[in-house]
Backbone as a ProteinNet text record, in pm:
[ID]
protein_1_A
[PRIMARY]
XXXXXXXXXXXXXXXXXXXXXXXXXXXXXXXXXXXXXXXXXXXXXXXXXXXXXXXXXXXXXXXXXXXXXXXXXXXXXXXXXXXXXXXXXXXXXXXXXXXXXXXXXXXXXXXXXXXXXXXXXXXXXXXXXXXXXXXXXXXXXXXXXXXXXXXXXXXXXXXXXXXXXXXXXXXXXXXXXXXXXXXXXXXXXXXXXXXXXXXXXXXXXXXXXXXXXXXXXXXXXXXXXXXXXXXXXXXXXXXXXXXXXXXXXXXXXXXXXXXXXXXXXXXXXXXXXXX
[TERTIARY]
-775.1	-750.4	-750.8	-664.4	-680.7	-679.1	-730.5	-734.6	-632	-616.7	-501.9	-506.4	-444.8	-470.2	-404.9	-455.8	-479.3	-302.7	-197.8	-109.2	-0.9	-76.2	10.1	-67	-15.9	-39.1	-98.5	-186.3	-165.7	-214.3	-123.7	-163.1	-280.7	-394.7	-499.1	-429.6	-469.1	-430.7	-504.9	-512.1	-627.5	-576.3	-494.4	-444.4	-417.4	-372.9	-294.6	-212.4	-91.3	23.9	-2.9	-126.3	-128.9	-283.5	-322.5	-427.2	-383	-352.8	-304.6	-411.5	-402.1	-496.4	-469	-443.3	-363.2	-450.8	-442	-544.3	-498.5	-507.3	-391.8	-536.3	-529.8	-635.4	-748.6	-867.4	-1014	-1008.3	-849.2	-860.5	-864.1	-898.2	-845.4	-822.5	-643.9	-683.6	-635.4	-733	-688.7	-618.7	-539.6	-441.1	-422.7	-431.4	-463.8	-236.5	-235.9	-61.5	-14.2	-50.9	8.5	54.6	125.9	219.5	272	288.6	381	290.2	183.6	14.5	-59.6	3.3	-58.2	-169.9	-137.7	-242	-355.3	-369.5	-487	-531.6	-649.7	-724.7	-771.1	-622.3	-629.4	-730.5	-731.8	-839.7	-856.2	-707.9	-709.9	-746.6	-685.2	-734.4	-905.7	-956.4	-1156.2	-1194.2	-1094.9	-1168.4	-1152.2	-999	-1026.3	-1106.8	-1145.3	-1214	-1330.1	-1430.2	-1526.7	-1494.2	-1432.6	-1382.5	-1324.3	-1235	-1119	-1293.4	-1295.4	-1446.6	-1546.8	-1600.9	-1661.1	-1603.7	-1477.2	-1401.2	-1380	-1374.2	-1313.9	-1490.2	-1572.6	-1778.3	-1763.8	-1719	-1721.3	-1658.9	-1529.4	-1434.1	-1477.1	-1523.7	-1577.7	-1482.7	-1317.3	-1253.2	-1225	-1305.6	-1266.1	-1382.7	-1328.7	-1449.3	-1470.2	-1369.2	-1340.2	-1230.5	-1270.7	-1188.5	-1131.4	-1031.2	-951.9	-914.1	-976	-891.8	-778.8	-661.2	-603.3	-492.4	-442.6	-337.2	-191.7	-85.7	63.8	119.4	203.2	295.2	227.1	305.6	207.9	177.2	174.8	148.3	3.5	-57.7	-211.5	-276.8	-422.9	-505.2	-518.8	-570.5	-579.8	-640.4	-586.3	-585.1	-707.4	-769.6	-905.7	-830.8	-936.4	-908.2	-791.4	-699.1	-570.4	-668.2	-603	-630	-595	-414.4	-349.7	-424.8	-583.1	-619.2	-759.6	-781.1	-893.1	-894	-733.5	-810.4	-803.9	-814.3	-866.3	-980	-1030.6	-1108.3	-1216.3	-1283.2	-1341.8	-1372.9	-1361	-1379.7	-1459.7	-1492.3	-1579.2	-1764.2	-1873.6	-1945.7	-1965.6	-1928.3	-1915.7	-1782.3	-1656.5	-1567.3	-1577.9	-1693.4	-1716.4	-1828.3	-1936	-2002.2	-1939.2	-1840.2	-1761.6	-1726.6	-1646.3	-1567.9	-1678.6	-1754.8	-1862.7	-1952.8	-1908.6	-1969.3	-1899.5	-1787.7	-1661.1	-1663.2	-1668.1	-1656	-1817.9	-1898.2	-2023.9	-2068	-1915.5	-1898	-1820.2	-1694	-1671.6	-1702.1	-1783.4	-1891.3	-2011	-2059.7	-2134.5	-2117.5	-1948.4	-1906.7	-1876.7	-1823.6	-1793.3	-1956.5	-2036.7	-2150.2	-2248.7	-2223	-2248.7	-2148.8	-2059.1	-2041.6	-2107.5	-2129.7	-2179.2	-2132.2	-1981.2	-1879.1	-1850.8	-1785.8	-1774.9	-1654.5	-1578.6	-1539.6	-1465.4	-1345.6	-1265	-1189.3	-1196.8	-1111.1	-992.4	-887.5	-752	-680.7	-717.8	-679.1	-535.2	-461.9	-326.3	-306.1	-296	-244.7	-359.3	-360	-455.5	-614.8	-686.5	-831.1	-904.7	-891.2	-928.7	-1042.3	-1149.4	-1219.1	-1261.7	-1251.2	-1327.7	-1269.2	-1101.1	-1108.8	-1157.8	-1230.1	-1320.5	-1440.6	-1495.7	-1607.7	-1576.3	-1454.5	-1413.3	-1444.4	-1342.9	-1381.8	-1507.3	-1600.3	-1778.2	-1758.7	-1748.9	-1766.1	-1775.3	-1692.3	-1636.3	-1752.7	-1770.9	-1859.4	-1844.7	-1671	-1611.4	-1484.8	-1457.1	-1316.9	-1255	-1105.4	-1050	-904.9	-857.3	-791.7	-638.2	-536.7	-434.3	-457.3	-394.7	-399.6	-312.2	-264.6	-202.1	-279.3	-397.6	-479.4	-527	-582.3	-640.6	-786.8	-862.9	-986.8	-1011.2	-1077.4	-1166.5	-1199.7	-1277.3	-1354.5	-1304.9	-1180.5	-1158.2	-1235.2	-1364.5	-1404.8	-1462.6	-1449.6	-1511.7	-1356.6	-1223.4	-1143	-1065.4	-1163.8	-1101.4	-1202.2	-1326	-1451.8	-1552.5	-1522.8	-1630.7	-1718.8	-1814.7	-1939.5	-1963.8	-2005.8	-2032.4	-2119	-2111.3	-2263.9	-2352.1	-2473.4	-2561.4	-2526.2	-2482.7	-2466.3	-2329.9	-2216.5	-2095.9	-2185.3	-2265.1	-2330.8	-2412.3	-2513.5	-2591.1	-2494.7	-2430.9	-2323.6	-2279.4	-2209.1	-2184.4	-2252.2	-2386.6	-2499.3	-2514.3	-2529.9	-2598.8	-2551.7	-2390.8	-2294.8	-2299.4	-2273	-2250.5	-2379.8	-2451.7	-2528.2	-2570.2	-2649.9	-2647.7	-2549.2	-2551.9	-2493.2	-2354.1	-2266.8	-2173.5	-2110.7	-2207.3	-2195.3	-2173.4	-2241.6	-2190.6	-2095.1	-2060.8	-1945	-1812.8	-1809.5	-1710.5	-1708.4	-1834.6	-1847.8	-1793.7	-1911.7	-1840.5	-1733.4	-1659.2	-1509.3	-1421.4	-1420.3	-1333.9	-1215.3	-1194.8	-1088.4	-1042	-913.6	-834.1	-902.9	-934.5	-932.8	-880	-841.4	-763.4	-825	-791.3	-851.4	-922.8	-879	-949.7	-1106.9	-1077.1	-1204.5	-1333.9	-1262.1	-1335.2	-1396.1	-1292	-1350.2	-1491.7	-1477.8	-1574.9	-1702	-1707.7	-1763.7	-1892.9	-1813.4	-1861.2	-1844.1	-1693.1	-1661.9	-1591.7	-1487.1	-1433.8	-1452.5	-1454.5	-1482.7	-1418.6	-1259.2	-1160.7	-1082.2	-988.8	-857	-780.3	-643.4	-532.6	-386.1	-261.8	-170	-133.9	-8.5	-13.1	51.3	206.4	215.6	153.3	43.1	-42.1	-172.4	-182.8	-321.5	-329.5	-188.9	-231.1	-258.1	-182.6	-209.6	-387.6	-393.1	-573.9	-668.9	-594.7	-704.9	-732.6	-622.1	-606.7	-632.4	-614.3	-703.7	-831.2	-888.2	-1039.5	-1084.1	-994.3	-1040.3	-1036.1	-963.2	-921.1	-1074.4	-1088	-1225.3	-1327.9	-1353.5	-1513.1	-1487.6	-1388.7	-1364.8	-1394.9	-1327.2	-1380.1	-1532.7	-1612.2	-1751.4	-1855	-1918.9	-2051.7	-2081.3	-2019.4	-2037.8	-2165.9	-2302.9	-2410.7	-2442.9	-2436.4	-2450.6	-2444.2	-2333.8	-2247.8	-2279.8	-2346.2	-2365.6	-2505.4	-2599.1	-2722.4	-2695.5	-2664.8	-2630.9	-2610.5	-2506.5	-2464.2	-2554.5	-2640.1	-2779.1	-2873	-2868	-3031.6	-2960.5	-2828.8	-2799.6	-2813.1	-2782.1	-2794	-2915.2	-3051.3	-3133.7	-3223.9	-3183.5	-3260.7	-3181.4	-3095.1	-3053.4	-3105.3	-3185.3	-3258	-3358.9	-3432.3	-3571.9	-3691.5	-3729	-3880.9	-3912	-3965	-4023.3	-3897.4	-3762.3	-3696.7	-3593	-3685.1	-3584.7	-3637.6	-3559.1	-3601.2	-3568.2	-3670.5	-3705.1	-3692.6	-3768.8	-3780.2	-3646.1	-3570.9	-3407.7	-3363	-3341.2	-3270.9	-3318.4	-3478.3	-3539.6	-3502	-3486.6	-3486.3	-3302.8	-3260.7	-3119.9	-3106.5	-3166.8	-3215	-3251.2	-3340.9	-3429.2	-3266.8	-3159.6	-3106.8	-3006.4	-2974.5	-2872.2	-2945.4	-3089.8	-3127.5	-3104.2	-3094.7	-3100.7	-2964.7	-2859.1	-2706.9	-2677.8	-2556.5	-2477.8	-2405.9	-2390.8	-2292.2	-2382.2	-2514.8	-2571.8	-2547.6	-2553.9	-2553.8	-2425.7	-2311.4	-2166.7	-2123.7	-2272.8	-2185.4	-2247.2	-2366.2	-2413	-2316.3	-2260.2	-2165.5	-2065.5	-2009.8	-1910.7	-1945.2	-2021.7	-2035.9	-2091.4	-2165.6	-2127.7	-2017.8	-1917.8	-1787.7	-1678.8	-1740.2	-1659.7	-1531.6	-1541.3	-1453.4	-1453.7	-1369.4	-1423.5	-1487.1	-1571.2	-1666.2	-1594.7	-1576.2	-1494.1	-1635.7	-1672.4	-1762.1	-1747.4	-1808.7	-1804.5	-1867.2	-1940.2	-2020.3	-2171.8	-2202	-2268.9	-2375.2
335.2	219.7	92.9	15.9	-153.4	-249.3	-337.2	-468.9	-565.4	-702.8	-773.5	-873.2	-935.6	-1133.3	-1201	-1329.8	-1376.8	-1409.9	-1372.5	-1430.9	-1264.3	-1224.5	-1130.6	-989.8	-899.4	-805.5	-698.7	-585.6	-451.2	-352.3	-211.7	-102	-89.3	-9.6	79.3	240.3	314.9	491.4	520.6	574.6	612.4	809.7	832.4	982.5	1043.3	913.2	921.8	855.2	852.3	761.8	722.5	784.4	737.7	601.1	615.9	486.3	386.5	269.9	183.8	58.6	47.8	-41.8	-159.6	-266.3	-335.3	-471.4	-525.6	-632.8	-730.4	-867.3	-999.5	-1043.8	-1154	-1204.4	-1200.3	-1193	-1192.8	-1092.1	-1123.5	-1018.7	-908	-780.1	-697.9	-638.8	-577.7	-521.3	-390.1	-313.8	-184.9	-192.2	-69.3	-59.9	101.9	122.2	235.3	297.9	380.6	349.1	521.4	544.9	642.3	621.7	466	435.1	546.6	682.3	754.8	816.5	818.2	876.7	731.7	604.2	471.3	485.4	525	500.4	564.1	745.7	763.5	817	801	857.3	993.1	1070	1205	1228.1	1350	1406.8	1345.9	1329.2	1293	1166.5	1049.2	932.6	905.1	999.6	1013	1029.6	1118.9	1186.7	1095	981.7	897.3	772.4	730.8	618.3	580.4	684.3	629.3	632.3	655.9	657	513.6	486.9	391	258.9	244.2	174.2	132.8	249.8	226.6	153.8	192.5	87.1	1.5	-79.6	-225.5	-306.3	-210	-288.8	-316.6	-207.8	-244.4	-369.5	-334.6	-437.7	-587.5	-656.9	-788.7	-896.8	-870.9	-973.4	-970.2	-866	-859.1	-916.5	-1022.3	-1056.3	-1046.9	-1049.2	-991.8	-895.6	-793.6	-694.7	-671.4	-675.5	-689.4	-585.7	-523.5	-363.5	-400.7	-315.9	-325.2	-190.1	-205.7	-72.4	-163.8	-51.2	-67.4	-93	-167	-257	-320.1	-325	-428.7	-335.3	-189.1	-106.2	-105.5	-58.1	-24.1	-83.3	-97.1	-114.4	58.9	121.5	248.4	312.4	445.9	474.1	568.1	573.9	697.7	776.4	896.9	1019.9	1030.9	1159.8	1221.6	1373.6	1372.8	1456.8	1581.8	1575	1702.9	1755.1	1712.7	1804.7	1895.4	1846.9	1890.3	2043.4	2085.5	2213.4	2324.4	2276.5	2322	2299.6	2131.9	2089.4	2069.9	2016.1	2056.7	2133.7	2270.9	2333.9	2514.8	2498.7	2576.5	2479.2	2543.5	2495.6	2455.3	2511.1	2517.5	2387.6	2378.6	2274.7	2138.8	2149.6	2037.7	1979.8	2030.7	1964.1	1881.9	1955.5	1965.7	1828.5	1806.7	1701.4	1601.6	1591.4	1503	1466	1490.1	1503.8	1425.8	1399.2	1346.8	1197.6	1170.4	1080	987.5	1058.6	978.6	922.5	1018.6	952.9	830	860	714.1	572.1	613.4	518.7	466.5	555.9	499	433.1	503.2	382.2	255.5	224.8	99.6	2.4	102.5	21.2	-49.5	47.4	-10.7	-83.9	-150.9	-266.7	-379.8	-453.7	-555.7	-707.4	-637.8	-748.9	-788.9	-897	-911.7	-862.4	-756.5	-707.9	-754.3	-816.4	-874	-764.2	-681	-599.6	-707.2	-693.2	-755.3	-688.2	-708.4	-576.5	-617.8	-579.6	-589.8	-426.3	-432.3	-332.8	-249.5	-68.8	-7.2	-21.9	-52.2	17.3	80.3	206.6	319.7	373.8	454.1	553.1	518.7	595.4	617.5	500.7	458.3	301.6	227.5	218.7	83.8	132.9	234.9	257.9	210.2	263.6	139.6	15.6	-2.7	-184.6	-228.4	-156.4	-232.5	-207.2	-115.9	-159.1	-276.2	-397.5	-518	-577.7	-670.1	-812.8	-871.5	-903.6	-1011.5	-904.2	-945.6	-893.2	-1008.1	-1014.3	-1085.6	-1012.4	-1000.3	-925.8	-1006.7	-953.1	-1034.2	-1016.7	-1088.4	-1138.5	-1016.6	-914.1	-803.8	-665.8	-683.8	-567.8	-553.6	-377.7	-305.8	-222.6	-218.1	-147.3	-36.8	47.9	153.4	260.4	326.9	453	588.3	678.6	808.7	943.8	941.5	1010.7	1099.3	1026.7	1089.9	1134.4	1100.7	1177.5	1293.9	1300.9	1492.3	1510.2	1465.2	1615.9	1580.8	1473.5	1486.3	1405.3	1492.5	1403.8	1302.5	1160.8	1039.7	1041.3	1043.1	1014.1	904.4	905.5	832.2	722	749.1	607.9	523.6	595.6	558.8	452.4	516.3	447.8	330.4	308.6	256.7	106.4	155.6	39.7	-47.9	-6.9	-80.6	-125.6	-73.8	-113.8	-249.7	-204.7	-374.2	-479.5	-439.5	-556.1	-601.7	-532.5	-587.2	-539.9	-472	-464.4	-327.3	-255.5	-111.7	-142.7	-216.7	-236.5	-234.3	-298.5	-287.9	-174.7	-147.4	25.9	112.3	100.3	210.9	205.6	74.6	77.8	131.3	87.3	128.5	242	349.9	477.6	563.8	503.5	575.4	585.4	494.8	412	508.6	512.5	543.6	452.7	346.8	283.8	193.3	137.3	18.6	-127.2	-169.5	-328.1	-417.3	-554.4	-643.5	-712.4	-785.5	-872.9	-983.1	-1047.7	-1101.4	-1118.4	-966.9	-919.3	-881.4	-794.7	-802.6	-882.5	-1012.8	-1102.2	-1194.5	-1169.1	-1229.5	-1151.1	-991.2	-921.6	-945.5	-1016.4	-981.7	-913.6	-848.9	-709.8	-764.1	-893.7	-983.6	-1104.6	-1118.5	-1326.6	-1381.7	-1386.2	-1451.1	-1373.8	-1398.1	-1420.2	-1477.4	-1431.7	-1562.5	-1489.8	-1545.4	-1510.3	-1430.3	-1292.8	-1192.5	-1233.2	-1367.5	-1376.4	-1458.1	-1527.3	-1575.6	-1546	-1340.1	-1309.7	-1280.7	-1253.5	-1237.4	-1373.4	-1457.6	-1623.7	-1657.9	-1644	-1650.7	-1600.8	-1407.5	-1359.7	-1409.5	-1430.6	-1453.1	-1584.5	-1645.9	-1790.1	-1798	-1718.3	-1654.1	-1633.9	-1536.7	-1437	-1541.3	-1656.7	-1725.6	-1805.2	-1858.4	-1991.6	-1902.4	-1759.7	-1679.7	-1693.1	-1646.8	-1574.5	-1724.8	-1852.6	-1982.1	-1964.8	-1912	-1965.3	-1898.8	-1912.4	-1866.4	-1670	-1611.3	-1455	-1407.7	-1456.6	-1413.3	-1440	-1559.9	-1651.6	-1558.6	-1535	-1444.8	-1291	-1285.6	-1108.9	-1151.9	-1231.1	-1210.1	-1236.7	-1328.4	-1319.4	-1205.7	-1135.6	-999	-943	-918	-855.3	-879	-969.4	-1034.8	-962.3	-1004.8	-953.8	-826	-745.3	-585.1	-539.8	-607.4	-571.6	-618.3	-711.3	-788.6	-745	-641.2	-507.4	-374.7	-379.4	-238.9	-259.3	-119.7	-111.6	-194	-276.4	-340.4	-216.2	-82.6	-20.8	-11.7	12.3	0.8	-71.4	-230.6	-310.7	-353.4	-374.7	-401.6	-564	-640.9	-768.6	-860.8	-732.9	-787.7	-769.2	-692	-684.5	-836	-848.5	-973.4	-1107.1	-1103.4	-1189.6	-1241.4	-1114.5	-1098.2	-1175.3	-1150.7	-1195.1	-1314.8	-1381.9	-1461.7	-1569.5	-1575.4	-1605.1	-1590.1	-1498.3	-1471.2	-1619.6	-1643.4	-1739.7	-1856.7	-1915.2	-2066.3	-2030.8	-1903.7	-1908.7	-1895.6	-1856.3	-1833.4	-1978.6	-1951.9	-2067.9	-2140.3	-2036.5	-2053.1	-2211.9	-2201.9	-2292.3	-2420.1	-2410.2	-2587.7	-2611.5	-2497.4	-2537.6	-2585	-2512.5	-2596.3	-2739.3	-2774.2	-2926.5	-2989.5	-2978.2	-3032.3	-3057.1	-2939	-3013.6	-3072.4	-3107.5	-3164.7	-3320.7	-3357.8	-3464.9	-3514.5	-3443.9	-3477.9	-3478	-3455.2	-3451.6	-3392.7	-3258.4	-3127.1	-3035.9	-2905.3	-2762.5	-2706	-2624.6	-2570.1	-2465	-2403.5	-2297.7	-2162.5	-2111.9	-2004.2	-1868.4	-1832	-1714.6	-1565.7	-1592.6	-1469	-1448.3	-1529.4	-1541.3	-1634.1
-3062.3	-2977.3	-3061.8	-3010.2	-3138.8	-2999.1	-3080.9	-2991.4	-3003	-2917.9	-2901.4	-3000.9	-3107.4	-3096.2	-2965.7	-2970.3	-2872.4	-2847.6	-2914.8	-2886.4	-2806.1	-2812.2	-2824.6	-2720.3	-2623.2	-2579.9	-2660	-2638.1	-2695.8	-2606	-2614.9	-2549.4	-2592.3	-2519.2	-2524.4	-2488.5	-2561.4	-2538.4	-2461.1	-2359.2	-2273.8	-2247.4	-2288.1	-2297.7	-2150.7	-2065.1	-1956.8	-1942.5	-1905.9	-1857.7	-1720.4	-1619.5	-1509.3	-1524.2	-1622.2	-1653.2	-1774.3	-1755.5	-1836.6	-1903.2	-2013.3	-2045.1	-2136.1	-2115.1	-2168.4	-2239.4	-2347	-2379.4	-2413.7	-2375.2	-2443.9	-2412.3	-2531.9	-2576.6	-2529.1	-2472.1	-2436.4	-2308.5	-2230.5	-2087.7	-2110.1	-2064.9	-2073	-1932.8	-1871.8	-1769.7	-1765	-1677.1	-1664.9	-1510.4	-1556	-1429	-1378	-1211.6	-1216.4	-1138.9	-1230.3	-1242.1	-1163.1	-1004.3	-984.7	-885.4	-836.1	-724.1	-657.2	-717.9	-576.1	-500.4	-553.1	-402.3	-363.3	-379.9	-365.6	-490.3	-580.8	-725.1	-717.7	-646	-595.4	-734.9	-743.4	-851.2	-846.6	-989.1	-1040.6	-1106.5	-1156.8	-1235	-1374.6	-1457.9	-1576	-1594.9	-1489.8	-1466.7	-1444.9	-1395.5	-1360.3	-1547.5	-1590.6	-1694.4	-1860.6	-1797.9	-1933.9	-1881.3	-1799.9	-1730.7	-1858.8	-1847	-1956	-2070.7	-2149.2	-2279.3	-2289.4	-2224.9	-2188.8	-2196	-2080.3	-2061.5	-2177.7	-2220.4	-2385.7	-2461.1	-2528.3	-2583.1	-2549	-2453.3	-2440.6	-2446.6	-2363.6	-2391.2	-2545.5	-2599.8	-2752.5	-2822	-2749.4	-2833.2	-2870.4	-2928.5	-2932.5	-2902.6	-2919	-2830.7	-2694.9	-2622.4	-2464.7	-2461.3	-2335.8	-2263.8	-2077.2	-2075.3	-1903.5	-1919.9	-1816.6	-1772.6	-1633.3	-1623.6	-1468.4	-1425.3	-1344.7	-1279.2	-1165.5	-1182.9	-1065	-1035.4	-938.9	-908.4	-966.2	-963.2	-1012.5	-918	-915.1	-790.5	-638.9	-586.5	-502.6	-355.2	-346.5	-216.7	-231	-320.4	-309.8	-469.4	-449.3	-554.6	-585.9	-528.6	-530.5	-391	-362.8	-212.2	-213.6	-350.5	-349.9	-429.2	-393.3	-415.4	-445.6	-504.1	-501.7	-365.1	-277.6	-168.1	-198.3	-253.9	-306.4	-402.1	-450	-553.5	-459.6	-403.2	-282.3	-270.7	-271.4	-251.1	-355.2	-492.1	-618.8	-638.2	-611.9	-688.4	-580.7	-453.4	-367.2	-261.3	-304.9	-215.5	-262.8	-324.6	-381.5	-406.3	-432.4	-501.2	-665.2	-689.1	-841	-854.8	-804.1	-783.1	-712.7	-667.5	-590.2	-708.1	-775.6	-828.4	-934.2	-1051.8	-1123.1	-1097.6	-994.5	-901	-900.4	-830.5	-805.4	-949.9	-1063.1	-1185.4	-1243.2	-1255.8	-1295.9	-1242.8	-1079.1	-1030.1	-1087.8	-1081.2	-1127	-1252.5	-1337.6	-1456.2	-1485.9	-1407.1	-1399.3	-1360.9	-1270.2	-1171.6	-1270.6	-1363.5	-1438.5	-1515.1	-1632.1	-1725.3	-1663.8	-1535.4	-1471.9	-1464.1	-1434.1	-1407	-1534	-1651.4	-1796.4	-1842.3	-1800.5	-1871.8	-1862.9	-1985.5	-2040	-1982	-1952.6	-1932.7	-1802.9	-1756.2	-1643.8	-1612.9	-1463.8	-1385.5	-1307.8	-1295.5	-1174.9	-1142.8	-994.1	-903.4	-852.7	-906.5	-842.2	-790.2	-579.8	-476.5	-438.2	-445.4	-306.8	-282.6	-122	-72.7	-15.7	-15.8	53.4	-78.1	-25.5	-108.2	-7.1	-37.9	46.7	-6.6	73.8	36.8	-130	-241.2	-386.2	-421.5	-384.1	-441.4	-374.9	-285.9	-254.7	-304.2	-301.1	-385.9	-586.2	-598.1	-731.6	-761.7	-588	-646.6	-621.3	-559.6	-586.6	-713.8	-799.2	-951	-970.8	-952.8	-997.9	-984.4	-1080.6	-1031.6	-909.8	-925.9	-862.8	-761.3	-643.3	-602.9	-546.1	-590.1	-546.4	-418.4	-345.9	-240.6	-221.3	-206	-137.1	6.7	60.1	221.1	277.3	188.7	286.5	241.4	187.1	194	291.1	268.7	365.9	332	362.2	306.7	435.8	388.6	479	377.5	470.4	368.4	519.1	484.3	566.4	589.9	530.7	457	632.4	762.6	847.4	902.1	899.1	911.1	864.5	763.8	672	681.9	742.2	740.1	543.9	540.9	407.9	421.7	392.1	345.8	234.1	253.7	206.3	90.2	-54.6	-137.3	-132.8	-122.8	-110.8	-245.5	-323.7	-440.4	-405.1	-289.4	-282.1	-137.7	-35.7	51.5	32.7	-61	-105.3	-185.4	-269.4	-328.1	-205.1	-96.7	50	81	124.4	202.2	128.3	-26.2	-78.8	-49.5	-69.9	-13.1	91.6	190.5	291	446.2	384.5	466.2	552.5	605.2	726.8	825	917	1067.3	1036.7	906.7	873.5	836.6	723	666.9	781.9	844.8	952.3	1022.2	1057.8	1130	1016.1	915.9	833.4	815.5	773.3	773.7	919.1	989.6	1125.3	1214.1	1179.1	1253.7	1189.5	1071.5	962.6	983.7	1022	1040.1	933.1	1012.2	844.9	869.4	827.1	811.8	740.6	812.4	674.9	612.5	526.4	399.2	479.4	556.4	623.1	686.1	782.1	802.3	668.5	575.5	442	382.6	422.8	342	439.1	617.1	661.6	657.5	649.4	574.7	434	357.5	221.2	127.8	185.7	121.9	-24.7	-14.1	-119	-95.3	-237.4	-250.3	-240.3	-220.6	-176.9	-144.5	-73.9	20.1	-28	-114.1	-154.5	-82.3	-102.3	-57.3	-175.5	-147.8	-210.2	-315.8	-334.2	-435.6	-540.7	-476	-583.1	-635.7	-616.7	-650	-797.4	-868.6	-1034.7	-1084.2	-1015.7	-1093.2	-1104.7	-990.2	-908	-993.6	-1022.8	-1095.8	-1238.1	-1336.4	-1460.2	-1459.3	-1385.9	-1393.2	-1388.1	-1334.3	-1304.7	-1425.2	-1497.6	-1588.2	-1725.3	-1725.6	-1860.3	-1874.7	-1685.9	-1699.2	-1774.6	-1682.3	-1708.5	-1916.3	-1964.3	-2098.1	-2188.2	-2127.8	-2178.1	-2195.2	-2124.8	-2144.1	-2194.1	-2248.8	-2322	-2336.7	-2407.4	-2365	-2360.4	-2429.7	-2412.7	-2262.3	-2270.8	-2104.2	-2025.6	-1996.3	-1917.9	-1931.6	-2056.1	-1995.6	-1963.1	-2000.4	-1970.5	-1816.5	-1749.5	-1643.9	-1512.1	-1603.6	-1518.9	-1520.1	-1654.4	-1659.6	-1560.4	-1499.4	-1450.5	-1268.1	-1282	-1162.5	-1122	-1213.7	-1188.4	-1210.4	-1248.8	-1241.6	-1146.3	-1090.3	-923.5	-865.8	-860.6	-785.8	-716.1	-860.1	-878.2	-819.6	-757.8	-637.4	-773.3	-759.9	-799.5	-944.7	-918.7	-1032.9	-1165.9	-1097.5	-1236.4	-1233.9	-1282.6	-1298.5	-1452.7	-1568.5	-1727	-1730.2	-1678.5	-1692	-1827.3	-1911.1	-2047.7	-2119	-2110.8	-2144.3	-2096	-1967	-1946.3	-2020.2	-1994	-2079.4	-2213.3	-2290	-2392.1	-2402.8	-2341.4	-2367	-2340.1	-2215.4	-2233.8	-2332.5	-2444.5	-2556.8	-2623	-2662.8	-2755.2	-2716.8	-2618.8	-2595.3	-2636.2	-2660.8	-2698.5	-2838.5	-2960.3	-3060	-3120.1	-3075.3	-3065.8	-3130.7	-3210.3	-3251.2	-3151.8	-3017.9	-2943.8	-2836.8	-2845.6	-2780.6	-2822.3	-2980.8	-3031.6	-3019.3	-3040.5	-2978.8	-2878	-2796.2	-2660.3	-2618	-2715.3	-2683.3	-2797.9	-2904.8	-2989.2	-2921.2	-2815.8	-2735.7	-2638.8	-2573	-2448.5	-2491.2	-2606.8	-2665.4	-2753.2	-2786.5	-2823.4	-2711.2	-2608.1	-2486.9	-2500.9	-2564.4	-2558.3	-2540.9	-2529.8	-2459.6	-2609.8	-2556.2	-2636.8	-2661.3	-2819.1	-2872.5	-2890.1	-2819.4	-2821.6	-2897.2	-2976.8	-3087.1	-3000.3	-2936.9	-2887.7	-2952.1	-3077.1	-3147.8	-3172.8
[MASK]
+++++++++++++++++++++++++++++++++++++++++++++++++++++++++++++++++++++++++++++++++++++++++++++++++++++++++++++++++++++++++++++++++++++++++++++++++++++++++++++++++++++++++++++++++++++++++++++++++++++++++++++++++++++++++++++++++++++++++++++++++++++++++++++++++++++++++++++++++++

């Protein structure tokens, strides 16, 4: 895998043509590219996720990462269904399955970096459990969210439940769980489900404008940040205080600190190293 200069695009290999990973200067976004099932997430797509993921935490010129689906029908519709009855429906195939998905769920959840979900269209079922990955979601005004999972007869995981709940709450959760129904961006967004609402042709402008301010500013800042958040997440016994802390302490000793009082008394943008 290589990284971008800032002037210029570069592929990431992710050893699928249905997961795309693309990096121009500090952004990086992944794209989930199987428009003819609404971008549902295949097997091979679950299985380069963390790999794909690792590399870009690594990469030291990414500093935000933008997920989104290919063309403008869906972010991703979940699951691929047509694999269901290979891949869930045995015991041994279902764990397999459920092993896979928790892998990708985890590399999303170890990043360092900050996360913008850029939705248009359906986010269904495992892709809305996706887009909680995100820090941030941003939605076009012609999305749709729900979780189907009570109209084919499957049972819900407690980490796919629990991710909702935080968001948006039980009384909600259930209605979304139990309804199994569609909702629009709208409602989502009175929800809590996304942080904004824009019109559909101005949600890449929105996001990458998003993604340019966050990548402008301080990267320790900013991950210690995410840090403190995901750990005043966690139940009271395991939350690592002294990690955030500690990152914390690292940002007053950073070059990147006196850079940014050098600029703010030169009354210019602060050019930040990470360092």
């Amino acid at each position: 895998m290589t990284s971008s200069s800032p002037s210029a695009a570069a592929r990431y290999e992710s050893g699928t043509d249905r997961l795309l990973v693309e990096v121009s200067g500090p952004v990086a976004t992944v794209t989930f590219n199987n428009p003819g099932k609404h971008n549902a997430l295949s097997a091979d797509m679950r299985a380069a996720l963390p790999g794909v993921l690792r590399a870009l935490n690594a990469d030291g010129d990414v500093r935000v990462i933008v997920m989104t689906g290919a063309g403008d029908k869906a972010f991703t519709a979940g699951a691929d269904i047509s694999e269901f009855g290979e891949q869930r429906t045995s015991p041994a195939a279902r764990a397999s399955y459920d092993q896979a998905w928790a892998a990708a769920n985890d590399a999303w959840a170890s990043l360092d970096k900050p996360v913008i979900a850029m939705i248009r269209g359906f986010c269904i079922g495992g892709g809305l459990v996706t887009a909680l990955q995100a820090d941030i979601r941003i939605a076009s005004d012609d999305s749709q969210f729900g979780v189907p999972a009570a109209r084919l007869g499957l049972g819900y995981g407690v980490s796919g439940v629990t991710a909702l709940m935080n968001l948006i709450g039980p009384a909600r959760t259930a209605e979304v769980l139990f309804s199994a129904r569609r909702f629009p961006a709208a409602e989502a967004l009175q929800m809590g489900l996304v942080n904004r609402v824009v019109p559909a042709g101005s949600l890449r402008e929105a996001v990458l404008s998003l993604a340019a301010s966050i990548a402008g500013n301080a990267p320790l800042t900013v991950a210690a940040a995410k840090a403190a958040i995901r750990e005043i997440g966690r139940p009271d016994g395991q939350r690592d205080l002294a990690r955030v802390q500690a990152m914390v302490e690292a940002c007053f000793r950073s070059a990147d600190y006196l850079e940014g009082q050098r600029a703010f008394a030169e009354k210019r943008p602060p050019a930040f190293t990470g360092r």
